[in-house]
Backbone as a printed PyTorch tensor [residue, N CA C, xyz], in Angstrom:
tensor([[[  0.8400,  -1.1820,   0.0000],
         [  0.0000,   0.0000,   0.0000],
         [  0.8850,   1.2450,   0.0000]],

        [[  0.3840,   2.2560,  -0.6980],
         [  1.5630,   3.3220,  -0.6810],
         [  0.9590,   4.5360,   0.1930]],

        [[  1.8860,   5.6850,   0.0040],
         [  1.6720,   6.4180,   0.5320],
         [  1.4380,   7.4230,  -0.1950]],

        [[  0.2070,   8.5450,   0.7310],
         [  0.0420,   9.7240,  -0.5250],
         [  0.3380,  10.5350,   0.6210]],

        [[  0.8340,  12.0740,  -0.4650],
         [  0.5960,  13.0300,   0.3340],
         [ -0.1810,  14.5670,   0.3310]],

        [[ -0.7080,  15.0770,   1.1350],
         [ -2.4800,  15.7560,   1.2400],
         [ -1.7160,  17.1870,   1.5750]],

        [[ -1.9640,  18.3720,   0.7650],
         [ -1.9980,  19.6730,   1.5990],
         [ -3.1690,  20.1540,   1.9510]],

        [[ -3.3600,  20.5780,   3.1770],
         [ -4.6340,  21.5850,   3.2300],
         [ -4.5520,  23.2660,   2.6450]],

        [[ -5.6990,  23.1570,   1.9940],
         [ -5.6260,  24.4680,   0.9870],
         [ -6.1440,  25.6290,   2.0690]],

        [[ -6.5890,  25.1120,   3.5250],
         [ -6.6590,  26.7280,   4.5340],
         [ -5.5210,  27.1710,   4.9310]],

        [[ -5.2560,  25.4170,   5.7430],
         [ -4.0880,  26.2790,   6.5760],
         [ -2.6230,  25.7380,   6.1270]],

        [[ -2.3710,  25.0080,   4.9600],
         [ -1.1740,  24.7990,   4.0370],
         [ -0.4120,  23.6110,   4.7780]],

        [[ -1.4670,  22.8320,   5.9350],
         [ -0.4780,  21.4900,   6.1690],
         [ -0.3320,  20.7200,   4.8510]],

        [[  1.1740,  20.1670,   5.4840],
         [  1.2420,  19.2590,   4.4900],
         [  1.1380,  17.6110,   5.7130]],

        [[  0.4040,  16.7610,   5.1840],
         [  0.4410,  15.3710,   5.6160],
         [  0.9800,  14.4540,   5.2280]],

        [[  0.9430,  13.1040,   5.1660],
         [  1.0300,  11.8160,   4.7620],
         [  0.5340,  10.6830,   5.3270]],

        [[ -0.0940,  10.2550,   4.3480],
         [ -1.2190,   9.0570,   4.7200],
         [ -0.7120,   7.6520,   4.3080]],

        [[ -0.8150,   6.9070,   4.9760],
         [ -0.3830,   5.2000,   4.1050],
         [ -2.0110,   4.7660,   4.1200]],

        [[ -2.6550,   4.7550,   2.8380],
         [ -3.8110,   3.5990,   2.6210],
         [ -3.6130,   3.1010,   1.5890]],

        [[ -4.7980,   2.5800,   1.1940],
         [ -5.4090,   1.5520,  -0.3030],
         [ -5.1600,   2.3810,  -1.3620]],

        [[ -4.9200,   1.9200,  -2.2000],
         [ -5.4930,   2.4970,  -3.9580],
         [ -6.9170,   2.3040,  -4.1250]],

        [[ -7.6280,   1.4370,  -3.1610],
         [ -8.8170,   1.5430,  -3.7800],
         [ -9.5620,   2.2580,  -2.5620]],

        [[ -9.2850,   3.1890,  -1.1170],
         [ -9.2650,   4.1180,  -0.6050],
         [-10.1880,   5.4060,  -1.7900]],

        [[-10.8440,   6.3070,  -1.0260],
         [-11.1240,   7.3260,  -1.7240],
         [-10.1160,   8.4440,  -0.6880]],

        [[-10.2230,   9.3710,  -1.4720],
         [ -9.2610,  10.0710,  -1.6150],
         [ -9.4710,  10.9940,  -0.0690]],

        [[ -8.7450,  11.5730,   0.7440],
         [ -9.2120,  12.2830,   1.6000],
         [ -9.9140,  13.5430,   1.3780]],

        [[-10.6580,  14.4020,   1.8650],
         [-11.0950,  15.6050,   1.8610],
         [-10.9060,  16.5510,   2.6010]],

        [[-11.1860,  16.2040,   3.7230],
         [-10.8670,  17.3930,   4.7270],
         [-10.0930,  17.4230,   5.9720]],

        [[ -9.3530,  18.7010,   5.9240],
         [ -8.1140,  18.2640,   6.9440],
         [ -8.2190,  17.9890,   8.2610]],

        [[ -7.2920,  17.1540,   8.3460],
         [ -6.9460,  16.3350,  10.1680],
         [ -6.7240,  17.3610,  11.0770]],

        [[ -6.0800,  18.6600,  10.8540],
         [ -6.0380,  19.6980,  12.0350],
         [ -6.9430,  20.1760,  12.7680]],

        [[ -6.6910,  20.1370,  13.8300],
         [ -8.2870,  20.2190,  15.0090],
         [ -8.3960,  21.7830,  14.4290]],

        [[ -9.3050,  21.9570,  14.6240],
         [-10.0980,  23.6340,  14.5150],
         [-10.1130,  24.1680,  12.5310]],

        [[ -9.6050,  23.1670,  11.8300],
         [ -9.4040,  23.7770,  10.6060],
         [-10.4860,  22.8080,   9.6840]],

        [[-11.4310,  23.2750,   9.1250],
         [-12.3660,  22.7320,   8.1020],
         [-12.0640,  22.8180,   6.8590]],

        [[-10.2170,  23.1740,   6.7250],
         [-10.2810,  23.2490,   5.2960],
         [ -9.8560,  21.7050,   4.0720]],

        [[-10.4150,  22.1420,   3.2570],
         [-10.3300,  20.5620,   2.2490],
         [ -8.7190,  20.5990,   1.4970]],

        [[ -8.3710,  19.3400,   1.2580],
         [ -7.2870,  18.8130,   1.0640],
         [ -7.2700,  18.7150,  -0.0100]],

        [[ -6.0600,  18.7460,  -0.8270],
         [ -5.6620,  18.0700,  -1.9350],
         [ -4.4490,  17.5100,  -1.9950]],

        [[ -4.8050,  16.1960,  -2.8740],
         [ -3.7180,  14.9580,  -2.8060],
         [ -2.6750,  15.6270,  -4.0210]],

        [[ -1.2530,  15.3220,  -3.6690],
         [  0.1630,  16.2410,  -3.8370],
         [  0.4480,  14.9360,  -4.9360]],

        [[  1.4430,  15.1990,  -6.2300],
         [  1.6530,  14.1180,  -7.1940],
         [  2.8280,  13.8720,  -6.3190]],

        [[  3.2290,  12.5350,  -6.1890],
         [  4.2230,  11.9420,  -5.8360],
         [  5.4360,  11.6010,  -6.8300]],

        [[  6.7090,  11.5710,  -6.5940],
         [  7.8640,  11.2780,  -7.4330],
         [  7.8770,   9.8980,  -7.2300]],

        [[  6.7070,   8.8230,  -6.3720],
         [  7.0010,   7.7630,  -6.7390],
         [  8.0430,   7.0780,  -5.5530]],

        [[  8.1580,   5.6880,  -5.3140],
         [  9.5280,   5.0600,  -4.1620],
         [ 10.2310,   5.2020,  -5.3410]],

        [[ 11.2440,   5.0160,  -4.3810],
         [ 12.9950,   5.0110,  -4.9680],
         [ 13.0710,   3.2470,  -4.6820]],

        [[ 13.7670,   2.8690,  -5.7580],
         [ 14.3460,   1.5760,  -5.7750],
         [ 14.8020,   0.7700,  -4.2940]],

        [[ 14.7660,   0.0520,  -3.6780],
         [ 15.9020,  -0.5430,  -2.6910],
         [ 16.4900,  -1.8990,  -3.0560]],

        [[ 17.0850,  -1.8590,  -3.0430],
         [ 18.0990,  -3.0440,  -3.2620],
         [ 18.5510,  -4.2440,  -2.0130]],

        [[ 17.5700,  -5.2550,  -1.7430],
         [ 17.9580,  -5.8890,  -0.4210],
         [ 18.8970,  -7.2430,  -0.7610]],

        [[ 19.2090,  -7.4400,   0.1470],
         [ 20.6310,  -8.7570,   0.0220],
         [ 21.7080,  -8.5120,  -0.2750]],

        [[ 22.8270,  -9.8520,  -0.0720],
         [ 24.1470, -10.0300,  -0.1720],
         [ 24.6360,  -9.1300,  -1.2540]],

        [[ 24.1480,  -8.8920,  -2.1580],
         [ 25.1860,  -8.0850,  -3.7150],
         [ 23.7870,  -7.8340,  -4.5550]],

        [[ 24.1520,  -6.9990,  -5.5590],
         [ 23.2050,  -6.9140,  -6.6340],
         [ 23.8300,  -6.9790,  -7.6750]],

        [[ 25.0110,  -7.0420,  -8.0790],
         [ 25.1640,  -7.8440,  -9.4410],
         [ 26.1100,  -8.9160,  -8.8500]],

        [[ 25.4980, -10.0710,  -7.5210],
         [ 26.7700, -11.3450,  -7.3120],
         [ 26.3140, -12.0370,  -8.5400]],

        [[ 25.2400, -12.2820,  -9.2480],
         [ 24.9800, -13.4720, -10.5280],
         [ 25.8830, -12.6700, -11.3810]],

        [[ 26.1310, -11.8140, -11.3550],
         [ 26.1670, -11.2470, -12.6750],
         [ 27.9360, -11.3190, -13.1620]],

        [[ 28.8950, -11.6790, -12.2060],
         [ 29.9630, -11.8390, -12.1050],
         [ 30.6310, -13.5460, -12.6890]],

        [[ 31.2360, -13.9360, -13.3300],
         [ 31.7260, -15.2230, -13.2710],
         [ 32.2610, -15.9190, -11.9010]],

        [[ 32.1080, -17.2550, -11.6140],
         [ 32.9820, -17.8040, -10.4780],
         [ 34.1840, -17.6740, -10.6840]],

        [[ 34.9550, -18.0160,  -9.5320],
         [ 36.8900, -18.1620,  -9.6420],
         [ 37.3050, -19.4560, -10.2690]],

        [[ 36.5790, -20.1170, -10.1760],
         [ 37.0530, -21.3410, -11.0230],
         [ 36.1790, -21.5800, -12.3400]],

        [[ 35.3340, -20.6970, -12.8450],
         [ 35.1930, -20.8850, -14.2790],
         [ 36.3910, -19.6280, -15.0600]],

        [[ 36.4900, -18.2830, -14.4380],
         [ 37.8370, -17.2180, -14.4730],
         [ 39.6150, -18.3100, -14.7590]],

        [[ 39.2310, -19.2160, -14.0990],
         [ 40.7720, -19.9490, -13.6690],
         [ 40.9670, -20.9290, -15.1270]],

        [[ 39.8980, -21.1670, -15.3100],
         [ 39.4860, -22.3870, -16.3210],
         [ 39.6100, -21.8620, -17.8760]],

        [[ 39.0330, -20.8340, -17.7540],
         [ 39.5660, -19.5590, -19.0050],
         [ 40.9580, -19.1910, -18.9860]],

        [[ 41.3100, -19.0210, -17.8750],
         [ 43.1670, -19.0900, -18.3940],
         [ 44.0500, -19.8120, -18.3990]],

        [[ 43.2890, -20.9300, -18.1670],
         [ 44.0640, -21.9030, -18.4190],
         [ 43.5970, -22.4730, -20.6070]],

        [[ 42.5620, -22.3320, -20.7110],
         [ 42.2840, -22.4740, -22.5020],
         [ 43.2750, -21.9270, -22.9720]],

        [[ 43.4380, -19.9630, -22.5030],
         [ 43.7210, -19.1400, -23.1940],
         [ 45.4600, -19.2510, -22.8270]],

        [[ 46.3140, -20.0600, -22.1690],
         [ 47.7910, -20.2790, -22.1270],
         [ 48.1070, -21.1440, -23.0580]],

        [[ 47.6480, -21.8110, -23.3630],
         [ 48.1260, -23.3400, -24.8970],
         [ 47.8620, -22.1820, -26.2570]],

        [[ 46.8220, -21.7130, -26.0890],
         [ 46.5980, -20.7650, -27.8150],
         [ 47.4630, -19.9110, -28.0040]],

        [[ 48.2160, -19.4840, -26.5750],
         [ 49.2520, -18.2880, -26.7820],
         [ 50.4400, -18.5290, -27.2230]],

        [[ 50.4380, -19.8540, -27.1330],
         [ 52.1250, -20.5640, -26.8910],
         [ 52.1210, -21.3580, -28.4390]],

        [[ 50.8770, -21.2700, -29.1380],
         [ 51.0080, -22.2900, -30.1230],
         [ 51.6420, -21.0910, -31.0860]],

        [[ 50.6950, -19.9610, -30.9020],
         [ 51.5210, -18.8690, -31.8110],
         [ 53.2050, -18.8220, -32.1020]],

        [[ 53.6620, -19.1480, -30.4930],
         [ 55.0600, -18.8280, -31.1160],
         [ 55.8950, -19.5400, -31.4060]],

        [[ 55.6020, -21.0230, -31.6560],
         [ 56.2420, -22.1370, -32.6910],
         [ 56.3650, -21.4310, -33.7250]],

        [[ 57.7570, -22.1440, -33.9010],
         [ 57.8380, -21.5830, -35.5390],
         [ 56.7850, -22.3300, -36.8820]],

        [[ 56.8510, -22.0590, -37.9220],
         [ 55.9200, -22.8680, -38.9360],
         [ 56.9230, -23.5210, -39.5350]],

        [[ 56.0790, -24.7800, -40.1770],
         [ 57.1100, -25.8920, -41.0130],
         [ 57.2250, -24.7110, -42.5700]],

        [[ 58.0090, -25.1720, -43.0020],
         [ 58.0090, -24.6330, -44.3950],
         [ 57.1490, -25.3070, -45.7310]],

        [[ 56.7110, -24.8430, -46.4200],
         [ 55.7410, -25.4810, -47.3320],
         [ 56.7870, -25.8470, -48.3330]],

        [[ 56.2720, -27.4310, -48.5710],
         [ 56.9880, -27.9190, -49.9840],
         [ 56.8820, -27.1120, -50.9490]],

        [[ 58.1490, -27.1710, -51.5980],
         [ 58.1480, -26.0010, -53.3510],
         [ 56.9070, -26.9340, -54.0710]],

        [[ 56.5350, -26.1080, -54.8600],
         [ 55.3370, -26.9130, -55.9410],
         [ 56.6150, -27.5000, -56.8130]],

        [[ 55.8100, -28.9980, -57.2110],
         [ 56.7040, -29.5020, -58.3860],
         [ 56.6280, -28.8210, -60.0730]],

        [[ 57.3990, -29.2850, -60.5280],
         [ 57.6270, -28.1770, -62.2260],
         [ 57.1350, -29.3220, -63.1430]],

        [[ 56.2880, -28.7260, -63.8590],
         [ 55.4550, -29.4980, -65.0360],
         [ 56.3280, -30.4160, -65.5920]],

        [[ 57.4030, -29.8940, -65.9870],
         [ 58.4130, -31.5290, -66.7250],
         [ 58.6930, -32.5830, -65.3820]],

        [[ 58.3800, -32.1360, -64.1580],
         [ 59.2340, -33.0220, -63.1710],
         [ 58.2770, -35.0180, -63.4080]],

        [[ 58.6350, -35.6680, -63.7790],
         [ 57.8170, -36.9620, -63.3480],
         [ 57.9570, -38.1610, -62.3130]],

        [[ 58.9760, -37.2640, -61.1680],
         [ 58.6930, -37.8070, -59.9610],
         [ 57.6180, -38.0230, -59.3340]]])
């Protein structure tokens, strides 16, 4: 249930109420001696909260899938710096070896 909040248009309280959405709306103000009528104030709405351990812990890889990736990525690095075999010369049209 949220909260609204009511000024009185006599005497310029400002309130806050927690009811229903399906609540009707208040009218007239809570201040003893004042009969003047209220109007409900637009709200900016709650602000986000964020409860528990982390808010992006899923969102991170484990240490041993991190560990497991560098270990792939040490063999691909190392293959680079073998040297290459040399490619056979092409044979020559008269050759009939």
């Amino acid at each position: 249930m949220p909260n609204y909040d009511y000024e009185c248009l006599e005497c310029g309280k400002r309130f806050e109420i927690f009811q229903s959405m399906k609540d009707d709306k208040l009218t007239d103000c809570p201040q003893e001696g004042c009969d003047g009528k209220v109007r409900r104030l637009l709200g900016t709405g709650g602000g986000i909260i964020f409860k528990g351990s982390g808010f992006y812990e899923t969102d991170y890889r484990s240490s041993s899938y991190k560990s497991g990736e560098k270990a792939d990525k040490a063999p691909a690095a190392s293959d680079t710096k073998k040297a290459e075999k040399p490619k056979p010369a092409p044979k020559a049209a008269g050759d009939s070896k």
